[in-house]
C-alpha positions in Angstrom: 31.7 -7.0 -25.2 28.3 -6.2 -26.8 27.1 -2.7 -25.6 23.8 -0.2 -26.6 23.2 3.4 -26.2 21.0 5.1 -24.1 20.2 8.1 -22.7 23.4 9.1 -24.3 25.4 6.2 -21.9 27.1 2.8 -22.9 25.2 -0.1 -21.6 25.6 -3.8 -21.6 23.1 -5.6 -23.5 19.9 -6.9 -21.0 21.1 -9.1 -18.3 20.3 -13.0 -19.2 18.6 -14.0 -16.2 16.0 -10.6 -17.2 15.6 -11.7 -20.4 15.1 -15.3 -19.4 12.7 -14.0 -16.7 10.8 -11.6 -19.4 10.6 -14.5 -21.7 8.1 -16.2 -19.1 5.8 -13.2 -18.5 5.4 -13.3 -22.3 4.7 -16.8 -22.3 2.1 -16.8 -19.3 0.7 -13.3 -19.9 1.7 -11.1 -22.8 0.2 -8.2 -21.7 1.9 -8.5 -18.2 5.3 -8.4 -20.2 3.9 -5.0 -22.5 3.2 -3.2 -18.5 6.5 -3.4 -17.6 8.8 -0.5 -18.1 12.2 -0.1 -19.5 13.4 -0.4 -15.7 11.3 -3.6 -15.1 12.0 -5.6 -18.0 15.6 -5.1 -16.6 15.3 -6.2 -13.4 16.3 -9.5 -12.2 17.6 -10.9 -8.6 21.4 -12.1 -9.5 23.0 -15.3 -9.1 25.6 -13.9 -6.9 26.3 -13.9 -3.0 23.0 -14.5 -1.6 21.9 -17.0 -4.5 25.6 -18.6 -3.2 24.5 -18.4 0.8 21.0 -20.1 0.3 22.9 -23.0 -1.4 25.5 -23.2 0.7 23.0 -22.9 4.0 21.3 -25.9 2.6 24.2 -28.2 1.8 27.0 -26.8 3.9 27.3 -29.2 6.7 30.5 -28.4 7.8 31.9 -25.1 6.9 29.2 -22.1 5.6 31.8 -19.5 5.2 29.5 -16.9 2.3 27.8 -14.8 4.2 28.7 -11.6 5.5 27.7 -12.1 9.1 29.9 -12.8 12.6 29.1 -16.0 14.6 30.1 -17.2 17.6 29.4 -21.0 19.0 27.0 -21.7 16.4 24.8 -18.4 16.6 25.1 -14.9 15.3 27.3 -12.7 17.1 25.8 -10.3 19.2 26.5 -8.0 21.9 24.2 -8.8 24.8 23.6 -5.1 25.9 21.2 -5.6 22.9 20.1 -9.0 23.7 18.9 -8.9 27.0 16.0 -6.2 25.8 14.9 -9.3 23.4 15.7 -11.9 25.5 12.5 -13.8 23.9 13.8 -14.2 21.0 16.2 -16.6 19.8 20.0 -14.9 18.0 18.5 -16.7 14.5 15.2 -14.5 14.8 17.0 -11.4 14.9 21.0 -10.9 14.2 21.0 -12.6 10.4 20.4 -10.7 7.0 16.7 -11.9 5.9 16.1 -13.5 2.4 15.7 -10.3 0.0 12.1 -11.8 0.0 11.4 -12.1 3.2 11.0 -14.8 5.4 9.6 -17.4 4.0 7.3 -18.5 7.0 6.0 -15.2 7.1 5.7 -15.1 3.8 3.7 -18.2 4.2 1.7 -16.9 7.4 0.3 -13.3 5.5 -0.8 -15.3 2.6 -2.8 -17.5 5.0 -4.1 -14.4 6.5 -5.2 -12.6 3.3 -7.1 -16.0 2.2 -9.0 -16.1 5.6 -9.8 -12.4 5.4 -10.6 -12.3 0.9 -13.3 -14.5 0.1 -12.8 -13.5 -2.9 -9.4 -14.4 -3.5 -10.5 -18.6 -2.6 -9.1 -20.8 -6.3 -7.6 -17.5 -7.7 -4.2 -17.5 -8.7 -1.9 -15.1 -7.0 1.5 -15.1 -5.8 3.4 -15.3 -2.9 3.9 -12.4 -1.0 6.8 -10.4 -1.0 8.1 -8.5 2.2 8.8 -5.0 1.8 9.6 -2.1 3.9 6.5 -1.2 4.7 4.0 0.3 2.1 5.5 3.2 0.4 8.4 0.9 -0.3 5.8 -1.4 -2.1 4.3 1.3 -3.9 7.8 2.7 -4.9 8.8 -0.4 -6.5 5.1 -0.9 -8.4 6.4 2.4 -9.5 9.8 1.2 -11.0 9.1 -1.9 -12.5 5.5 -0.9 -14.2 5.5 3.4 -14.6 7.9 5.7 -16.5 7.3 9.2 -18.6 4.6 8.7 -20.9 2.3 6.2 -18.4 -0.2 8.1 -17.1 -1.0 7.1 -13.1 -5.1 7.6 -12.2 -6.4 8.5 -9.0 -9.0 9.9 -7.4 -8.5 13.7 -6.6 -8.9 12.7 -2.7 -5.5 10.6 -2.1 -2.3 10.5 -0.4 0.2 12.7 -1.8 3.3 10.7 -1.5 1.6 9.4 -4.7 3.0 12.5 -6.7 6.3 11.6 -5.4 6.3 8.2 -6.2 4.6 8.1 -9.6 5.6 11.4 -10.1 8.5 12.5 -9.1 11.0 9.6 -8.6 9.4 7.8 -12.1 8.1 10.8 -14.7 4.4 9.5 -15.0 1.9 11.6 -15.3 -1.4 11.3 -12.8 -4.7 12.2 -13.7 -7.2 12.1 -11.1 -11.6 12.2 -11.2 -13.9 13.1 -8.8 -13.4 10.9 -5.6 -17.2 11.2 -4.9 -20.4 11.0 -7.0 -23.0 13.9 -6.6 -25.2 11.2 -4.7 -21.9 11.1 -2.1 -21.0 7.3 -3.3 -17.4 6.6 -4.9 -17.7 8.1 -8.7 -17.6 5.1 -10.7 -18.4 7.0 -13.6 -15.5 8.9 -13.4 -13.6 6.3 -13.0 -14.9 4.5 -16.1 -14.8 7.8 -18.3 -11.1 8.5 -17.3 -9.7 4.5 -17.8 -11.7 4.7 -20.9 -10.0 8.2 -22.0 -6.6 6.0 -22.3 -7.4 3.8 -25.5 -4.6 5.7 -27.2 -2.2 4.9 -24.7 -3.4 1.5 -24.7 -1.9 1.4 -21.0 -3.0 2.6 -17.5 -1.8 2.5 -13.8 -4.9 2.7 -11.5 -4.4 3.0 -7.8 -7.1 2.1 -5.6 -7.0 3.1 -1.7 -9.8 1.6 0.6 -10.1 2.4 3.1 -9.5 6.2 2.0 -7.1 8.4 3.1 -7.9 11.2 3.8 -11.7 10.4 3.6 -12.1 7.1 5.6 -14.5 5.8 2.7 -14.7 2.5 1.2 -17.3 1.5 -1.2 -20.3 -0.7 -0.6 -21.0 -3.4 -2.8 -23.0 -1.8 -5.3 -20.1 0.2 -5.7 -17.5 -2.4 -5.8 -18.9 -4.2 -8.1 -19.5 -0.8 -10.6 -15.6 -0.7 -10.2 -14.9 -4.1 -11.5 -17.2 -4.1 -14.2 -15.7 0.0 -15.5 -11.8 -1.9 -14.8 -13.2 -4.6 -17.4 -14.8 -2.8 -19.6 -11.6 -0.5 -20.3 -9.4 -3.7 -20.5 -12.0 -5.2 -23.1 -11.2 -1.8 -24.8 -7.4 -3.1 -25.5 -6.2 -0.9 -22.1 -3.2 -2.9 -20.6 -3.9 -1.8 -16.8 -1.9 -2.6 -13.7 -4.4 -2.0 -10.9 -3.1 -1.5 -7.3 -5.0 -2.5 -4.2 -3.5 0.2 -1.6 -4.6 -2.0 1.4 -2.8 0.5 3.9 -5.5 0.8 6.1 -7.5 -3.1 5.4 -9.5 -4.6 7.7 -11.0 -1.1 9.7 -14.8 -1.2 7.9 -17.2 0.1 10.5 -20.4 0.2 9.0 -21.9 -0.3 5.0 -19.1 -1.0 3.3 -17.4 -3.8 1.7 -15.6 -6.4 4.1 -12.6 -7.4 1.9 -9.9 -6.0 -0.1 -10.8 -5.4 -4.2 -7.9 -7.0 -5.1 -9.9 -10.7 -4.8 -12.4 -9.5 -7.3 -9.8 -7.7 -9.7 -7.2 -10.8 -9.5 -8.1 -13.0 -13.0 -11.0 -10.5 -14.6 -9.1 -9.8 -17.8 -5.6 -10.9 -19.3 -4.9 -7.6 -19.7 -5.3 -6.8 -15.7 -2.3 -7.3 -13.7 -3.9 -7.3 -10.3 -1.0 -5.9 -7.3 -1.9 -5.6 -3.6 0.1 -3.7 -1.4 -0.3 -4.2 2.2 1.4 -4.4 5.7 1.6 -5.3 9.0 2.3 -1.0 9.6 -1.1 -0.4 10.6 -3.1 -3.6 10.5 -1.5 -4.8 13.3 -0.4 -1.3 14.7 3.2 -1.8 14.3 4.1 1.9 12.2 7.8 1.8 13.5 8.3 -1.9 12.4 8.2 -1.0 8.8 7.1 -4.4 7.9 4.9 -4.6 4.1 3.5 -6.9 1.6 3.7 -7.1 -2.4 1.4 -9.5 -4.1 0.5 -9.8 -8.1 -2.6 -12.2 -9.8 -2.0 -12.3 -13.3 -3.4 -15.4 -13.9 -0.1 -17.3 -14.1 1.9 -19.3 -11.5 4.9 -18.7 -13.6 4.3 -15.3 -14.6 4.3 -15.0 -10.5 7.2 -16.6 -10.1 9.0 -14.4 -12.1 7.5 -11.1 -11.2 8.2 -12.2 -7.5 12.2 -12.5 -8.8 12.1 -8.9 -10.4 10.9 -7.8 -6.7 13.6 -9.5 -5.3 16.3 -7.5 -7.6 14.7 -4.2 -7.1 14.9 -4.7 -2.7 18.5 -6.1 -3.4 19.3 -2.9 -5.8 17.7 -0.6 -2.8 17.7 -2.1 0.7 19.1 -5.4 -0.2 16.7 -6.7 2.4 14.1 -6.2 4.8 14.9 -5.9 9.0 14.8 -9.7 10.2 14.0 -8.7 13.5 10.4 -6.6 12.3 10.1 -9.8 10.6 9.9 -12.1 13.6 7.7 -9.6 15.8 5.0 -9.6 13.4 5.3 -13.5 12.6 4.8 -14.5 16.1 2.7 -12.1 16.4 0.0 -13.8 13.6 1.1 -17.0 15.1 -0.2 -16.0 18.4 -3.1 -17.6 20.0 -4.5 -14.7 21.3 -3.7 -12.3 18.1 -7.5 -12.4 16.6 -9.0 -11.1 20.3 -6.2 -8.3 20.7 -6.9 -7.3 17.1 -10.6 -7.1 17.4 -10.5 -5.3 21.1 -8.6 -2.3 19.2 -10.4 -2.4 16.3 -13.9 -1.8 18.1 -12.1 1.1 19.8 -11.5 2.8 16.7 -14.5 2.1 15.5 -16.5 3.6 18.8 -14.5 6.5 17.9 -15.1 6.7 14.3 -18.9 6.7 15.6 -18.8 9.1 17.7 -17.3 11.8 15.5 -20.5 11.4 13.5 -23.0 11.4 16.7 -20.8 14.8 17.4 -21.0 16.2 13.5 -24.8 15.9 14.0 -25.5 18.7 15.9 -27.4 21.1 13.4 -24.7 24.2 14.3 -22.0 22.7 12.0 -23.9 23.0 9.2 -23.0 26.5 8.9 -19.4 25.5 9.2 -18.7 22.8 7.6 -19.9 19.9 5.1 -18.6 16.4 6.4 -17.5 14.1 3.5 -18.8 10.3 4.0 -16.6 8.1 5.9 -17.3 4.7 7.4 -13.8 2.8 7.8 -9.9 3.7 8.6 -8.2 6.4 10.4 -9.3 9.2 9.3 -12.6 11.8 8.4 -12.7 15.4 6.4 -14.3 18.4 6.6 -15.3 20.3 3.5 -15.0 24.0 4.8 -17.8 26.2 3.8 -16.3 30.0 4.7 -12.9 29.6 5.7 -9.6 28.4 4.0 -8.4 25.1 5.1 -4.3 26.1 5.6 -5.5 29.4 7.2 -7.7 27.5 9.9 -5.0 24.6 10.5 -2.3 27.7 11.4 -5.2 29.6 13.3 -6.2 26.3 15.1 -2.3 25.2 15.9 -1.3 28.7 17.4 -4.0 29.6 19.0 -5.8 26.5 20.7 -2.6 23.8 20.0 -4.7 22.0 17.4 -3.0 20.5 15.5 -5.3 18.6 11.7 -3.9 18.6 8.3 -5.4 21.2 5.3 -6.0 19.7 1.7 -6.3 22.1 -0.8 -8.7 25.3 -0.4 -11.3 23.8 1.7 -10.6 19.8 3.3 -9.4 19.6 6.7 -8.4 16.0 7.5 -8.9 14.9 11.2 -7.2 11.8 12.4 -9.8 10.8 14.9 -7.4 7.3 15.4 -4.8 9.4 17.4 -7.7 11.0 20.2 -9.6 9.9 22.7 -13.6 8.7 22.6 -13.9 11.3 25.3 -11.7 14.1 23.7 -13.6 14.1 20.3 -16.4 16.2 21.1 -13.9 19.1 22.6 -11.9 18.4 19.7 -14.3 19.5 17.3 -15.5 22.1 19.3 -12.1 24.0 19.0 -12.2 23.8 15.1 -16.0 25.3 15.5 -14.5 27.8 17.1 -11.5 28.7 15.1 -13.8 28.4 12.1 -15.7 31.3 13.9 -13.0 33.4 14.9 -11.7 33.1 11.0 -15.4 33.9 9.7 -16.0 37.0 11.9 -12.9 38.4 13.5 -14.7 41.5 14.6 -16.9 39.2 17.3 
């Protein structure tokens, strides 16, 4: 048997059915094959049990005996101590393994979605969506089949930090981060452009892109949005091989001047060398955290380069989770299927949104000034503070053991306030606490 070395460990030589899949990136999009990493140009979804079931579920008309699942008169097996809470659901909706895709009507339904909600995305060419375990699954396995040591990750300095881990931690790249904001409080595309430019040596580039922000709650207008584009082709005209992800966490929540859509419409197809992934979910778009339920999508210009990018997915969920909970599945597909789902959807989102507003009728009054600096925020969950006398982790402790407050401290001076998880009519006292504590921390002696 043929073997290779490495890391100091006998391998076998690269899997057929990964090189077979590698051969068609090449051929549809060579750059798309030279963003991979070691890991993805190994992965592949095997020909093996679940390959086996779909056949069989398809042609099997009198015996399916593959699969790994109890049934009983023609439906799964199920204990009815469990069924009678989901009584309006069929067995088939909830008790089988789901395709390591996803289901494929759901599939199906969230690409339908994205289309009606990205004008942008209307005759590009992108694939079908993958179902993952909600986002930070998505992003974990962007992480593994396109970043390793030596790739350098960008970001803005206000992010997530879960993006350390992922990028990080769990994969060895390295992140460099610019200035989230320009000095005229807009999103810094010159910083942007300076630091994609910065990697000609490297000739390769992951740049994640969150709108709306967290922790800001910003997303750029279209002056902006269109500076972004035009810095991401510039740098790929430059020879920089870049994988840019659309972190779509939070899509669909833009309140006031921003843009209406998600940038990965206007970054799918801009340059060969741009491989174009959205990651989204159901999580918080349809307020379903606990369902777990995601989205992985790639444009690089190629149905077959798609295709095969979508089967690399597929071996990384069955190499992890093998697949994602059927049941979250069939909650949030009936849920888009529903003929009241657009009116529920836009009664909660005009109740974030009165809150959103009314944090910054309450950040007007002129006595915060002294306090604090609020950053810009128009969209999402969430708003900071930029503290002007006090440290942020010392006035999230003071505020959580002294008035129960409880935000979230950033670095020396950002407070982060989830204004999604109060009341309209609890916002005002809300910030009058962390006035307060600011005070108490500023001049203990009064």
């Amino acid at each position: 048997m043929s073997v290779r070395i490495r890391h100091g460990v006998a391998r076998e030589l690269m899997n057929p059915i990964a090189e077979e899949l590698n051969e068609k990136i090449r051929r549809g999009n060579p750059y798309a094959y030279e963003l991979l990493s070691g890991l993805g140009r190994e992965l592949y979804f095997p020909k093996g049990i679940l390959t086996q079931s779909a056949e069989a579920k398809e042609q099997a008309h009198r015996f399916d005996a593959t699969i790994g699942i109890a049934t009983e008169d023609g439906q799964p097996l199920y204990l009815p101590s469990i069924q009678q809470t989901l009584s309006a659901y069929e067995p088939s909706e909830l008790y089988p393994y789901a395709p390591a895709a996803g289901k494929p009507e759901l599939r199906q339904a969230w690409r339908d979605k994205m289309l009606a909600e990205n004008p942008s995305l209307r005759d590009k060419s992108f694939s079908q969506p993958v179902v993952t375990n909600a986002l930070t699954h998505g992003l974990s396995i962007v992480a593994d089949m396109f970043a390793e040591a030596g790739d350098v990750v960008i970001l803005p300095d206000k992010l997530w930090g879960n993006y350390n881990l992922i990028f990080s931690v769990r994969r060895g790249a390295e992140v460099e981060r610019f200035p989230f904001f320009s000095t005229e409080g807009l999103f810094n595309v010159r910083g942007l452009r300076e630091t994609l430019l910065k990697q000609k040596a490297r000739k390769k580039a992951i740049l994640v892109l969150n709108f709306p922000n967290n922790p800001t709650g910003y997303t750029p207008g279209e002056r902006e949005a269109s500076g972004i584009v035009e810095a991401v082709r510039e740098a790929a005209g430059a020879g920089i091989n870049l994988v840019v992800v659309t972190d779509d966490a939070y899509f669909g929540l833009f309140y006031e001047d921003s843009l209406k859509e998600s940038l990965f419409g206007r970054m799918a197809q801009i340059h060969p060398r741009v491989l174009a992934v959205k990651v989204d979910g159901a999580t918080k778009e349809e307020y379903v955290w606990g369902f777990r339920v995601g989205f992985l999508t790639f444009s690089a210009g190629h149905p077959e380069v798609h295709r095969a990018l979508e089967n690399k997915v597929m071996g990384c969920i069955r190499g992890t989770v093998s697949s994602v909970t059927r049941p979250s599945q069939s909650f949030v597909l009936r849920a888009l299927k529903s003929n009241t789902f657009r009116e529920e959807k836009e009664e909660k989102y005009l109740l974030l949104k009165e809150r959103a507003l009314e944090v910054k009728r309450i950040l007007a009054a002129d006595k915060f000034a002294r306090a604090w600096e609020p950053y810009p925020f128009n969209s999402g969950y969430f708003m900071c503070l930029r503290l002007k006398s006090v440290k942020a982790e010392a006035l999230r402790l003071h505020l959580l053991r002294r008035y129960g407050v409880g935000v979230i401290s950033l670095g020396d001076s950002d407070l982060r306030i989830a204004f999604s998880s109060v009341a309209k009519e609890d916002l005002a006292e809300l910030f009058e606490l962390i006035y307060q504590g600011v005070k108490d921390l500023a001049h203990p002696e009064d």
